[in-house]
C-alpha positions as CSV (number, residue, x, y, z in Angstrom):
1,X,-22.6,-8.8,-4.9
2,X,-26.2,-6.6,-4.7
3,X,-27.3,-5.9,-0.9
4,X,-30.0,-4.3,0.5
5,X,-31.7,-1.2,-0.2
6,X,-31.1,2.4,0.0
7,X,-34.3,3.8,-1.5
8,X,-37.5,1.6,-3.0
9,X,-36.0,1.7,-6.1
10,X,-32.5,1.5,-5.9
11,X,-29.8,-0.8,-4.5
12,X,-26.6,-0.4,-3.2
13,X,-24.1,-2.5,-4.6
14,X,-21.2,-4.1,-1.9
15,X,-18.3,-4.7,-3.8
16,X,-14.5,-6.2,-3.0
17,X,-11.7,-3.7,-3.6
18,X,-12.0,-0.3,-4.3
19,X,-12.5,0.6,-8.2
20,X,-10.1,3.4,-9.6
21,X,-12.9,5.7,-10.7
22,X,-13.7,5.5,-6.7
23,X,-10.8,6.9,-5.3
24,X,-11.1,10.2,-5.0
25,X,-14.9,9.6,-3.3
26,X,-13.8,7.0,-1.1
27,X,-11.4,9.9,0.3
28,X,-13.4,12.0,0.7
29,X,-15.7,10.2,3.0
30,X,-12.9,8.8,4.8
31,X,-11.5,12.5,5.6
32,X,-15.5,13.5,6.4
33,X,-15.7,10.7,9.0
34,X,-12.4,11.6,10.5
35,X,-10.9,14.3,9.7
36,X,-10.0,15.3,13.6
37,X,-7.3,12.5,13.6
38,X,-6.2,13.8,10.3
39,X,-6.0,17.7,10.9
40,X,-3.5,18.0,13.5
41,X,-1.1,16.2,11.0
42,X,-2.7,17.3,8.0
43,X,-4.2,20.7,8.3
44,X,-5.5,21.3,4.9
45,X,-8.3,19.3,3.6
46,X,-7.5,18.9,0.1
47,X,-4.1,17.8,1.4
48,X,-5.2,15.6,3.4
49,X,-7.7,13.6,0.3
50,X,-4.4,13.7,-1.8
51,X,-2.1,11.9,0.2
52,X,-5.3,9.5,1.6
53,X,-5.8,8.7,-2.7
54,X,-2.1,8.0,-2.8
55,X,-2.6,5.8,0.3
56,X,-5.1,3.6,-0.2
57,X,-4.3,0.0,-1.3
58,X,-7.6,-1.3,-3.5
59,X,-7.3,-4.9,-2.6
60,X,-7.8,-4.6,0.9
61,X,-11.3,-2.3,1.0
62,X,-15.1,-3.0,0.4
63,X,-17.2,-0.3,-1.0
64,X,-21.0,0.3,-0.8
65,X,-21.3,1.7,-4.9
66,X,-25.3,3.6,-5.4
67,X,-25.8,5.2,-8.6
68,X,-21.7,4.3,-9.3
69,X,-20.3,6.4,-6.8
70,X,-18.6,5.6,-3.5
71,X,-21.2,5.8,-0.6
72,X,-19.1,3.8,2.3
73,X,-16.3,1.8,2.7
74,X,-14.6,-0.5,4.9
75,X,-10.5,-0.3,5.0
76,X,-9.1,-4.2,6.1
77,X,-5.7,-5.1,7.6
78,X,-4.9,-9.0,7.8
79,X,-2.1,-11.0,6.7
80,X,0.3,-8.6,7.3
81,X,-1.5,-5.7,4.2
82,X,-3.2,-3.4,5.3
83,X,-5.3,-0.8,3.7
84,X,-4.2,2.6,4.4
85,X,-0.1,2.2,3.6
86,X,1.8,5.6,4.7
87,X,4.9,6.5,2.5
88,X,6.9,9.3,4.2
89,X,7.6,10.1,0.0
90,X,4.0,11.2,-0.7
91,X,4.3,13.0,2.3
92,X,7.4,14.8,2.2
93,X,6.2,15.7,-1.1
94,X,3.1,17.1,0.3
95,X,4.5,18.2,3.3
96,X,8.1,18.5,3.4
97,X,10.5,16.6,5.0
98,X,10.0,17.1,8.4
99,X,6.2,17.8,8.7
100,X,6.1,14.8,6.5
101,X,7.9,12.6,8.5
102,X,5.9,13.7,11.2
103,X,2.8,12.7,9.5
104,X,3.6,9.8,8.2
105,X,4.7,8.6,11.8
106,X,1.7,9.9,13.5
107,X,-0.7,8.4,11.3
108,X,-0.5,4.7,12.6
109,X,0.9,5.8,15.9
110,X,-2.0,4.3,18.1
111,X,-3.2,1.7,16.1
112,X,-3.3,-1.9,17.4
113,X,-2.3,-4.5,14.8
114,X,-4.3,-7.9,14.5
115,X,-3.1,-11.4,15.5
116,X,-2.4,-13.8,12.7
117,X,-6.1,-15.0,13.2
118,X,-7.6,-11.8,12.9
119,X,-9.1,-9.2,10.2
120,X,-8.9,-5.7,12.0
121,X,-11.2,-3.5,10.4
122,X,-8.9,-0.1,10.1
123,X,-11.7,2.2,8.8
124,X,-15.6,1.9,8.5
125,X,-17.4,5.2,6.7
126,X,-20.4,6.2,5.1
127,X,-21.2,9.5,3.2
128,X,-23.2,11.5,5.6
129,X,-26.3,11.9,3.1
130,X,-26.4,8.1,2.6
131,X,-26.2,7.4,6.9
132,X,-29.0,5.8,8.6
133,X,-29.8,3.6,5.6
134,X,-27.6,0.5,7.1
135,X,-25.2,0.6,4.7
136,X,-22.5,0.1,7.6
137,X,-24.5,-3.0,8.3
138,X,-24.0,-4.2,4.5
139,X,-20.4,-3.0,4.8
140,X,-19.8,-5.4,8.5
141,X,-21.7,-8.1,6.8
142,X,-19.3,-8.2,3.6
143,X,-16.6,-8.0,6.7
144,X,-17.3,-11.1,8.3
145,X,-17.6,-12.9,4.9
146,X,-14.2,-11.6,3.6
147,X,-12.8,-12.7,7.1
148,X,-14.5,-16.1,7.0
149,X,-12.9,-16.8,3.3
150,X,-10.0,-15.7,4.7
151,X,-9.8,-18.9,7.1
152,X,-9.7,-16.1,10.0
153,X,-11.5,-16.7,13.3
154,X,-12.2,-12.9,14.3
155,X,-13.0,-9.0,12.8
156,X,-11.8,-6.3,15.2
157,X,-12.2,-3.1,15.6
158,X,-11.7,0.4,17.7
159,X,-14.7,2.9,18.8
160,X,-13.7,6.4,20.1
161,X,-15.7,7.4,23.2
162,X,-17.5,10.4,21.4
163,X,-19.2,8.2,18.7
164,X,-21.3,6.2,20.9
165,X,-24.0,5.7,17.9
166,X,-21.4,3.7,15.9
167,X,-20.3,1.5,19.1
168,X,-24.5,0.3,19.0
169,X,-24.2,-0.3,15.6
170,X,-20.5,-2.6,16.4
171,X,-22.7,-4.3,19.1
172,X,-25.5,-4.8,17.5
173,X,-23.5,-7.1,14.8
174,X,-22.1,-9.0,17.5
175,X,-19.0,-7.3,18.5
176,X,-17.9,-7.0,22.0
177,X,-15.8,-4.5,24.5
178,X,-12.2,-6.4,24.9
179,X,-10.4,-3.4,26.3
180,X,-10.1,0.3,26.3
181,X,-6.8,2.4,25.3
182,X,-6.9,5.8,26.9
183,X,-5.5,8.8,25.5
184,X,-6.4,12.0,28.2
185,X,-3.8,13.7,26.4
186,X,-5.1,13.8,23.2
187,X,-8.7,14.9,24.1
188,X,-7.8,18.8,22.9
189,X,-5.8,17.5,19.6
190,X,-8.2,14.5,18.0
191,X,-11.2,15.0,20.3
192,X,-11.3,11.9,22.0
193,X,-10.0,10.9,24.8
194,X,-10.2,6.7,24.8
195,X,-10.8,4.1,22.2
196,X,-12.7,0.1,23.0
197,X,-10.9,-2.4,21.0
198,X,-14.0,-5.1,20.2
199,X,-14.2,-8.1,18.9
200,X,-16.6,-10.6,17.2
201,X,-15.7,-14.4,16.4
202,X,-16.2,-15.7,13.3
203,X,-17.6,-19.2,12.9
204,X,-16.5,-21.0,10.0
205,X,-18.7,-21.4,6.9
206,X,-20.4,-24.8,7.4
207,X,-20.3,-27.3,4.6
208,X,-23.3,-28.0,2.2
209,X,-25.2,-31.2,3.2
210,X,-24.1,-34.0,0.5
């Protein structure tokens, strides 16, 4: 499906699953929008776009596509799948053995999984020269409908405390604060110190009038 507009005179294209050809680009704005969770466990950047290419399961993403390349993209984990799948292979191979085992434990390490009735989204990032264009917006949107299709009855997500600009955008599309996880510790490693879980119901599809 064709949403919105980036420019006058050219759309960007929401699509479901992430196309081969988009790999590579949708790694590389995944690493751009948070590489300071990735670096203490990855500390080399092309590294850290390898393993996240090898990674990536297609089925379970949305991309924003403008002029055929990978602007933003939404990672999804429901029914058990989720979109970013760790194999301590790819990064013992990358890595070594024990840096890789390291990694691959430390990747998922504070990440809350979903109930059965809920899509969590597990990643939401735009290319920095396409931001401010709502193309998160267009991403959330395609969210909620992927959800509703689904048959489930809520989208969650986390919000760091540094990124408050993204936590307006979450509440402007209806998401609210359920709780907070605190990490002080990690405040030197990542750069945050605390992430809000929130949540935003989804209301069944209703039927068309006979």
């Amino acid at each position: 499906m064709t949403a919105g507009s980036a420019t006058s005179d050219n759309q960007v294209e929401i699509r479901s699953g992430l196309p081969d050809s988009c790999r590579r680009q949708a790694a590389v704005i995944y690493y751009e929008a948070f590489h300071q969770k990735l670096a203490p466990l990855v500390r080399r950047p092309e590294r850290a776009v390898a393993l996240l290419e090898q990674a990536f399961d297609p089925g379970y993403a949305i991309v924003a596509l403008y002029q055929d390349r990978c602007v933003g993209i939404a990672g999804l984990q429901y029914h058990g799948h989720r979109f970013i799948r760790t194999r301590w292979s790819a990064f013992a191979q990358e890595l070594g053995w024990v840096r890789g085992a390291l990694g691959c434990a430390g990747f998922h390490a504070f990440d809350p999984s979903p109930r059965r009735n809920e899509l969590r989204i597990e990643c939401l990032a735009v290319a920095s020269a396409m931001r401010g264009q709502g193309i998160g917006t267009l991403l959330l949107s395609a969210t909620d409908d992927r959800a509703r299709a689904e048959g489930l009855q809520a989208v969650t997500l986390e919000v760091v405390d540094v990124n408050p600009d993204a936590r307006r955008l979450y509440e402007r599309q209806g998401f609210v604060p359920i709780r907070t996880l605190r990490y002080p510790y990690l405040r030197r490693i990542v750069g945050f110190s605390a992430a809000t879980v929130m949540a935003k119901e989804i209301a069944a599809r209703s039927a068309d009038p006979p």
